[in-house]
C-alpha positions as CSV (number, residue, x, y, z in Angstrom):
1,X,74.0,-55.1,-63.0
2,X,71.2,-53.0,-61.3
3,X,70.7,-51.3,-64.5
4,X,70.0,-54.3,-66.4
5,X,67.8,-55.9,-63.8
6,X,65.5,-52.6,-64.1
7,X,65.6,-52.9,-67.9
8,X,64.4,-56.5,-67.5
9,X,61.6,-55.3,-64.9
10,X,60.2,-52.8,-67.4
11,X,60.5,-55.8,-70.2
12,X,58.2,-58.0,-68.2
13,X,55.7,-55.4,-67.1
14,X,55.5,-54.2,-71.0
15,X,55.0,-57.9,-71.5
16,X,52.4,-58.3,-68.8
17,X,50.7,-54.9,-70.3
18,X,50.8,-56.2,-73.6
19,X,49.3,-59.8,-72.9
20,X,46.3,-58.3,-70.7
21,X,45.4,-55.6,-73.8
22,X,45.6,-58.6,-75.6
23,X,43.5,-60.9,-74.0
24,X,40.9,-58.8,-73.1
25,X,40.8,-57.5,-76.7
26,X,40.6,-61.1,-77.7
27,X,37.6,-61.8,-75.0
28,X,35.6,-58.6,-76.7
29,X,35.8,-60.3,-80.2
30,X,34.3,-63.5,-78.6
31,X,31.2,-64.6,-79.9
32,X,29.1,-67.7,-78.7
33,X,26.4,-69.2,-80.4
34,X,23.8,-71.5,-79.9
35,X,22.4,-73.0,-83.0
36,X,19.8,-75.6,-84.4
37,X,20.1,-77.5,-87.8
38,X,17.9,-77.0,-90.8
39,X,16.1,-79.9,-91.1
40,X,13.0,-80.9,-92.7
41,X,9.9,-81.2,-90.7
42,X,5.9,-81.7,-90.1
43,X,4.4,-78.0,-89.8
44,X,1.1,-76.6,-88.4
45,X,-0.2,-73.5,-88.5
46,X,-2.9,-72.6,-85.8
47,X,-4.8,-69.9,-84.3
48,X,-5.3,-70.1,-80.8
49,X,-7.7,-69.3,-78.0
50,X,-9.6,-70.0,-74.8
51,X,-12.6,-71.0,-73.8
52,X,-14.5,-73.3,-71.3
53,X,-16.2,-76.6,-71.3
54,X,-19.9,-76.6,-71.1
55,X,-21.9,-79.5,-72.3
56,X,-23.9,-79.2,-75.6
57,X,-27.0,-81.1,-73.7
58,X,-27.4,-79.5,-70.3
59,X,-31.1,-79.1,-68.6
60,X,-32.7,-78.1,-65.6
61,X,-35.4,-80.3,-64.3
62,X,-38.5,-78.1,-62.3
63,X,-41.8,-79.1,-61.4
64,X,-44.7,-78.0,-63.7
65,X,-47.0,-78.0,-60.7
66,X,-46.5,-77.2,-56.6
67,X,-46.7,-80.0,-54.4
68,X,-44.7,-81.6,-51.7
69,X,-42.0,-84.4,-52.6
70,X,-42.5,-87.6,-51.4
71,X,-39.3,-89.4,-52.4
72,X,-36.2,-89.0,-54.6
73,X,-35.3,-91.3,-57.0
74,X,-31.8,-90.3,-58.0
75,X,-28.3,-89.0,-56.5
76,X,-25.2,-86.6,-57.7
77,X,-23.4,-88.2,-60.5
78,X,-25.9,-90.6,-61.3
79,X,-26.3,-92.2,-64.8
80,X,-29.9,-91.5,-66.1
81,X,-32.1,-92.8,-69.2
82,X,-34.8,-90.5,-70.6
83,X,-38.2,-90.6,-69.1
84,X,-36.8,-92.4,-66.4
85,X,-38.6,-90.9,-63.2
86,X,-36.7,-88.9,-61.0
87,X,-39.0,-87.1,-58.3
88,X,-41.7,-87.8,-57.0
89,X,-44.9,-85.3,-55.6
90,X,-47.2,-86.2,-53.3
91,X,-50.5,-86.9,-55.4
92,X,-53.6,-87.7,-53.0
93,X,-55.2,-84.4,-53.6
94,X,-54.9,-85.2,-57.5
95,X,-56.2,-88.7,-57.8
96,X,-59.4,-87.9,-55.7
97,X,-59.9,-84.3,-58.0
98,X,-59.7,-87.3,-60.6
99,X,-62.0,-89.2,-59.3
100,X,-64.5,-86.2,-58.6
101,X,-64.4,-85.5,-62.3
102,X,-65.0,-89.1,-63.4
103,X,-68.1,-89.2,-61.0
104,X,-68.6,-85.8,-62.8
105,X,-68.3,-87.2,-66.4
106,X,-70.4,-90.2,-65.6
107,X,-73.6,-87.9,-64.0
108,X,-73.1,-85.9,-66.9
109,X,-74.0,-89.1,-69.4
110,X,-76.7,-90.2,-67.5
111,X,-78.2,-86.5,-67.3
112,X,-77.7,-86.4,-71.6
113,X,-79.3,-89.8,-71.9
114,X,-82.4,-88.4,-69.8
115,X,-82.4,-85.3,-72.3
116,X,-82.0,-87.2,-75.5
117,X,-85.0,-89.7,-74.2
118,X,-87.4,-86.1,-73.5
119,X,-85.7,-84.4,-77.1
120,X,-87.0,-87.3,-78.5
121,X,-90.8,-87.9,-76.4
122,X,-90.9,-83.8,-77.4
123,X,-90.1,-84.1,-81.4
124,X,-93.2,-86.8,-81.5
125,X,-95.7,-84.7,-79.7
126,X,-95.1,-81.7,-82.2
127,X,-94.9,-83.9,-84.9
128,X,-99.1,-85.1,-83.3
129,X,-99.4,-80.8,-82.8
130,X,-99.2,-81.3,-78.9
131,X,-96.0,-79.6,-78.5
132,X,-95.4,-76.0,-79.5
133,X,-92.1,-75.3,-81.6
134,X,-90.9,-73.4,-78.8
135,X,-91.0,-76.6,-76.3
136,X,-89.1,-78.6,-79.4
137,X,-86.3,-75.8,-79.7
138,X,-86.2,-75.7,-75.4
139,X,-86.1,-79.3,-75.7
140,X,-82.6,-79.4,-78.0
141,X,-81.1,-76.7,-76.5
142,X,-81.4,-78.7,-72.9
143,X,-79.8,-81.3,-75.5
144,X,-76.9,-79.3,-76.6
145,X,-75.7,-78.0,-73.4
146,X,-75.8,-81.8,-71.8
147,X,-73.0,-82.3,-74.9
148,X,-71.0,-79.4,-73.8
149,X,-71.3,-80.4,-70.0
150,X,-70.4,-84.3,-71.1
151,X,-67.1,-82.4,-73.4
152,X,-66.4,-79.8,-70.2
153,X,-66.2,-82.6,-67.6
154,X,-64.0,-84.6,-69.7
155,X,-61.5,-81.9,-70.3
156,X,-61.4,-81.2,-66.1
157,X,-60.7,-85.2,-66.4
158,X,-58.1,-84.8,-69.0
159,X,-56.5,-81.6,-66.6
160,X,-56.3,-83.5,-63.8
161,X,-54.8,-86.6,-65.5
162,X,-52.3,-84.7,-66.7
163,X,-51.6,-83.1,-63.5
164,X,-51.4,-86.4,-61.7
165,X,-49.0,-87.4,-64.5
166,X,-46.6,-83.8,-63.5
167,X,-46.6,-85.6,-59.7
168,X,-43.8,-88.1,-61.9
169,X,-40.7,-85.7,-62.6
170,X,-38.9,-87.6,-65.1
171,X,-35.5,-87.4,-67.0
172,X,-35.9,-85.0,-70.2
173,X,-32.3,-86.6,-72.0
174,X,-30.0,-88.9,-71.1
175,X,-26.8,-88.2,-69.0
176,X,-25.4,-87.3,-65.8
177,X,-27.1,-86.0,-62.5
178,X,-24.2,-82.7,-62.0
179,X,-26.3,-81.2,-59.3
180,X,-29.2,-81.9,-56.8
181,X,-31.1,-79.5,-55.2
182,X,-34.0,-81.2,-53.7
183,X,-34.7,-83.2,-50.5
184,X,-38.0,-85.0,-49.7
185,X,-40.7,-83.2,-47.7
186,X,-39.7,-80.0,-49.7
187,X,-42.8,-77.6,-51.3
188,X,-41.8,-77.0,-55.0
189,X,-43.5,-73.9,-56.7
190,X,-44.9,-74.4,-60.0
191,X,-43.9,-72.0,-62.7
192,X,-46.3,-70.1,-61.4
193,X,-45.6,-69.8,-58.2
194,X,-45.0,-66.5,-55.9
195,X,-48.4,-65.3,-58.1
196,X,-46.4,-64.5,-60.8
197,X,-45.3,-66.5,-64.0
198,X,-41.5,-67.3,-63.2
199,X,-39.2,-70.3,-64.1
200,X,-39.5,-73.1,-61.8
201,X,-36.6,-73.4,-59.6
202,X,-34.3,-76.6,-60.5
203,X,-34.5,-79.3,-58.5
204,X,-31.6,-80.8,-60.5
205,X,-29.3,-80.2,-63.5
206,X,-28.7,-83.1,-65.9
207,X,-25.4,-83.0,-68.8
208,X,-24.6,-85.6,-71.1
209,X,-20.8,-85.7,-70.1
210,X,-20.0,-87.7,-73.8
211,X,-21.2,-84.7,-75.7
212,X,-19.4,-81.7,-74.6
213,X,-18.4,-78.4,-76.1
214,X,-15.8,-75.4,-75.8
215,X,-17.4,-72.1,-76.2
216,X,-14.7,-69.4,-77.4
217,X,-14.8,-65.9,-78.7
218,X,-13.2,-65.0,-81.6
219,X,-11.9,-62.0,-82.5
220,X,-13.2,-60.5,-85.8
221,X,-10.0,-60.4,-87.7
222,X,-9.8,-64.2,-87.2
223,X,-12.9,-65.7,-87.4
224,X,-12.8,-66.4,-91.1
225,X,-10.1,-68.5,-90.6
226,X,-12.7,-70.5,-88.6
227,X,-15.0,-73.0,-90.6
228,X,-17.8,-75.6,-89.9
229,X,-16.4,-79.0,-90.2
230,X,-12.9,-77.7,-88.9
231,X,-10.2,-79.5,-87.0
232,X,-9.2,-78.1,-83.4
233,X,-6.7,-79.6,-80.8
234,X,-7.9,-78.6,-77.1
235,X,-5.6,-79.1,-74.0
236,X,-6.9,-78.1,-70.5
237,X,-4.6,-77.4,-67.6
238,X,-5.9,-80.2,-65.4
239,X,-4.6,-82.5,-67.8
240,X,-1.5,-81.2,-69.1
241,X,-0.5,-84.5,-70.6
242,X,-3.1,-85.1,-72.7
243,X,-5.0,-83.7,-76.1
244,X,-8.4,-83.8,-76.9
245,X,-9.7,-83.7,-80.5
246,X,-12.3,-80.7,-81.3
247,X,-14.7,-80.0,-84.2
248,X,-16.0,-76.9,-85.0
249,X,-19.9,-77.4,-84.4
250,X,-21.6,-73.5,-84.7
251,X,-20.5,-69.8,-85.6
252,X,-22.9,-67.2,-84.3
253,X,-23.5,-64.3,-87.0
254,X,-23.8,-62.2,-84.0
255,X,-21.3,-60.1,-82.3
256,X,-21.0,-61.1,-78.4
257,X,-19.0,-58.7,-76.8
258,X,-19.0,-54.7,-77.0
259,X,-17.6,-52.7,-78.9
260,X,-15.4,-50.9,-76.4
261,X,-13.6,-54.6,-75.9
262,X,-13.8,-55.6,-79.4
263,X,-15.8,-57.3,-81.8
264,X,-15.6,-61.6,-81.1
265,X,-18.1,-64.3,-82.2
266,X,-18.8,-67.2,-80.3
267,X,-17.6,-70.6,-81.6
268,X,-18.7,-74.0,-80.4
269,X,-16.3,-76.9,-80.6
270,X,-17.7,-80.2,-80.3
271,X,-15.0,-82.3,-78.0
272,X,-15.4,-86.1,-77.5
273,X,-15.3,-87.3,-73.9
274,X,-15.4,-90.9,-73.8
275,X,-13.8,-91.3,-70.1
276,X,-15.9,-88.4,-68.9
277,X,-12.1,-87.0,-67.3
278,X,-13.5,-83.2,-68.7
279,X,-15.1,-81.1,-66.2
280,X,-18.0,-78.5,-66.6
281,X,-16.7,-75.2,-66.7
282,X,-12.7,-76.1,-67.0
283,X,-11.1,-73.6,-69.1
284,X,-9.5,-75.0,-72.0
285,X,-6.8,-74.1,-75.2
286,X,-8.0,-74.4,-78.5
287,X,-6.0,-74.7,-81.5
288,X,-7.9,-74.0,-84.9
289,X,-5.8,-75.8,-87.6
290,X,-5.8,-73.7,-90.6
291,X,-2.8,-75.8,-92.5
292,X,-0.8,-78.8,-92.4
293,X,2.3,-79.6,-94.6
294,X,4.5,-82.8,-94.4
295,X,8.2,-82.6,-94.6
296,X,8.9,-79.0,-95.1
297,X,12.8,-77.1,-94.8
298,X,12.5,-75.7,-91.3
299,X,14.2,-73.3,-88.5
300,X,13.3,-72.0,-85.3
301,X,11.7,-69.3,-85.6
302,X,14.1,-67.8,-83.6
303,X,17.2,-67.8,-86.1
304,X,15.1,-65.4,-88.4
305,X,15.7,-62.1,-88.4
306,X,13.7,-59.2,-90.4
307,X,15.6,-56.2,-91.7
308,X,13.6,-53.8,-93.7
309,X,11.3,-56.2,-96.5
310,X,14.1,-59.0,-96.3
311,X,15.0,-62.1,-94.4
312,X,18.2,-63.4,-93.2
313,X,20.0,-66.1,-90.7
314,X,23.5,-66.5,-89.7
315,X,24.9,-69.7,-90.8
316,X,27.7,-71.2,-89.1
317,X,30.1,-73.1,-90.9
318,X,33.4,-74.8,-89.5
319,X,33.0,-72.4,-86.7
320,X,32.9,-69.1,-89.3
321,X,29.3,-67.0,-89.7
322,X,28.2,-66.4,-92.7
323,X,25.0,-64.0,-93.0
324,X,22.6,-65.8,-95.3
325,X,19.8,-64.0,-97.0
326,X,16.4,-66.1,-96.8
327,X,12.7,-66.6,-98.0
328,X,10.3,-68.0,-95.7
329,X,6.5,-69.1,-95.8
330,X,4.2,-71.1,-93.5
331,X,4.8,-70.2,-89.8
332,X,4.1,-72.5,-86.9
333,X,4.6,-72.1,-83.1
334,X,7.9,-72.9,-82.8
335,X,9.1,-73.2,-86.1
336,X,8.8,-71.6,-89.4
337,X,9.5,-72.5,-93.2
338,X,12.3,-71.5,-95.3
339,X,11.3,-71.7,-99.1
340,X,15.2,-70.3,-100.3
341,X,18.5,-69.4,-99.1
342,X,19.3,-72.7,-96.5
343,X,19.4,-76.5,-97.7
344,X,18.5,-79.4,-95.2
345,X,21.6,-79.9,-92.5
346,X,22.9,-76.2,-92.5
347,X,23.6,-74.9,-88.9
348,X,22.4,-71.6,-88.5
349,X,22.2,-69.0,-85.1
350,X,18.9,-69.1,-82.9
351,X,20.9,-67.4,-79.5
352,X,23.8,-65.8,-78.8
353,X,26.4,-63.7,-76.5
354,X,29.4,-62.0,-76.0
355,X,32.7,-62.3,-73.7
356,X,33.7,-65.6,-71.6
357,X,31.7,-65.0,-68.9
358,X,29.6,-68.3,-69.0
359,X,27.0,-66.5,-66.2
360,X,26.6,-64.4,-68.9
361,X,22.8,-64.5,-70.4
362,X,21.7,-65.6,-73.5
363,X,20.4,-63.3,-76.4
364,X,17.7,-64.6,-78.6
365,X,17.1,-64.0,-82.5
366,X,14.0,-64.2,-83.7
367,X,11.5,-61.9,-86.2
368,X,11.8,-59.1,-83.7
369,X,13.2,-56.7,-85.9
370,X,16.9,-56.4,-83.7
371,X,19.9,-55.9,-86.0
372,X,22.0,-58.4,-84.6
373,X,25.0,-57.7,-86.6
374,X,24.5,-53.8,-86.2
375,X,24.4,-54.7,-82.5
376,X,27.1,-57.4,-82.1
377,X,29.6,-56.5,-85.7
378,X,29.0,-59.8,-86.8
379,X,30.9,-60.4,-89.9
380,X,31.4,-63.1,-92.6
381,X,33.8,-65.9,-91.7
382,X,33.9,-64.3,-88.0
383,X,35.0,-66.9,-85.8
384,X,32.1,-68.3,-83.7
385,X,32.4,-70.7,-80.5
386,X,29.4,-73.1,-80.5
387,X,27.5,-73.8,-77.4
388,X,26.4,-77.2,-76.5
């Protein structure tokens, strides 16, 4: 009796030996998948790259002339027409320099009509022989220089005018007031000021928020992709939500960066702001559209994989793989075209791991040049579980 109760221990523990060989062997031969269908779909192909918002009109209004301001017209963010005044300079000095050169141009005319009268009283006594040649000649050179005089005091008069005009800063475009830097009482410098020829300092910054543009550089081996005329989608962070439609406005012909960091062109995109939500200076994504094709036999990109100058995908069928050699063509961000080798509604791999461990993580496919089958012994009509 004892004898058979040890042969039926060893049974069971040959049993229990034979089930856990068994099941773990069966566990290293499981495969899960995750997979996407074949389908047919709207592709783009894009280039992208960032830039920041600046606006295409964007100026800096200074004062042509020092003075002192005496009031300002405007604040931060406000709407503003063209040749609508601003700032305003204090102008006493001016207006009685233009007087002075009124009183000036007036003396002057009643000085040339006393030298026309004695021109003329001289040409008639030489004309008799009681005036020598050289009195005549005095006589219309006293003449000429009252004409230069009259022409000298009227360009002071014009001088001043205009400088009585500069005392009125006004708007150069229309747009928006971004930035103020001027307070009444304040001494503005000329572009002359400091006694040497400098840029007069802004006394306020004016964009048209409507018309604004992204600057990018573009590397060299892809700006002739890029075109005049040519279609860009923008996004900025701020706005994550939303898309902004861009036209390629300009393409310098000159390099902007150095050599040592590569060779890029600036591009400017002309973007449409029409509820002025875009900020100065907010970085944002461009995509350049290079090609657009309607209905096209897709995959993710990540069910492609490359060995050597061919193609394949793993398709599953009935919950078998079946390595499928492909062609593909146009590529987009997240999905790419398949020209032969799959028809529409066809399952095929994009992840995929190994053993029942479900904490396990999940490997992706995808054009990187990994062997999957070398790595994993995937087979035709292997048995696959698929993932939800």
């Amino acid at each position: 009796m004892r004898k058979i109760r040890n042969i039926f221990i060893i049974l069971v523990l040959i049993s229990a030996v034979a089930a856990y060989f068994y099941l773990n062997y069966q566990s290293s031969k499981e495969v899960r998948v995750k997979t996407a269908e074949a389908d047919l779909r709207d592709l783009t192909q894009t280039i992208s790259y960032a830039g920041s918002i600046n606006a295409a009109k964007y100026v800096q209004i200074g004062s042509k002339i020092a003075g002192r301001v005496s009031a300002v017209l405007f604040n931060e963010l406000d709407e503003v027409q063209r040749d609508q005044v601003l700032i305003k300079l204090e102008d006493i000095e001016i207006k009685a320099q233009l007087r002075q050169a009124q009183e000036a141009i007036n003396q002057a005319k009643i000085n040339l009509v006393n030298i026309e009268k004695n021109l003329e009283r001289v040409k008639e006594l030489t004309k008799k022989g009681f005036a020598s040649t050289e009195q005549l000649d005095s006589a219309q050179q006293a003449y000429d220089v009252g004409k230069v005089v009259i022409r000298q005091n009227q360009a002071n008069y014009a001088f001043m005018q205009a400088q009585l005009e500069q005392t009125s800063i006004k708007a150069p475009i229309s747009g928006t007031i971004v930035s103020k830097h001027v307070r009444i009482g304040e001494i503005v410098a000329g572009p002359l000021g400091g006694g040497s020829f400098a840029a007069p300092s802004p006394m306020a910054e004016i964009a048209d928020l409507t018309d604004l543009e992204v600057q990018a550089d573009i590397d060299e081996v892809d700006i002739s992709k890029v075109f005049v005329g040519q279609e860009a989608v923008i996004t900025v962070d701020a706005y994550p939500e939303k898309t902004f439609k861009g036209i390629v406005r300009e393409i310098a012909s000159v390099t902007m960066s150095r050599r040592d960091v590569g060779i890029t062109y600036r591009v400017k995109v002309h973007i449409t702001n029409p509820e002025k939500i875009l900020k100065l200076g907010m970085t944002a994504n461009l995509d350049f559209l290079l090609e657009n094709r309607e209905q096209i036999l897709t995959v993710p990109k990540s069910a492609v994989l490359v060995q050597g100058d061919k193609q394949f995908v793993f398709k599953v069928r009935n919950q078998k793989v079946f390595k499928a050699e492909v062609e593909t063509a146009m590529e987009g961000e997240e999905f790419i075209e398949i020209t032969s080798g799959l028809q529409p509604g066809e399952y095929v791999i994009v992840a995929i791991k190994t053993g029942a461990d479900e904490e396990g993580s999940l490997l992706p496919f995808g054009n990187q040049g990994i062997i999957m089958d070398d790595i994993l012994k995937l087979e035709d009509g292997q048995s696959v579980i698929v993932m939800d």
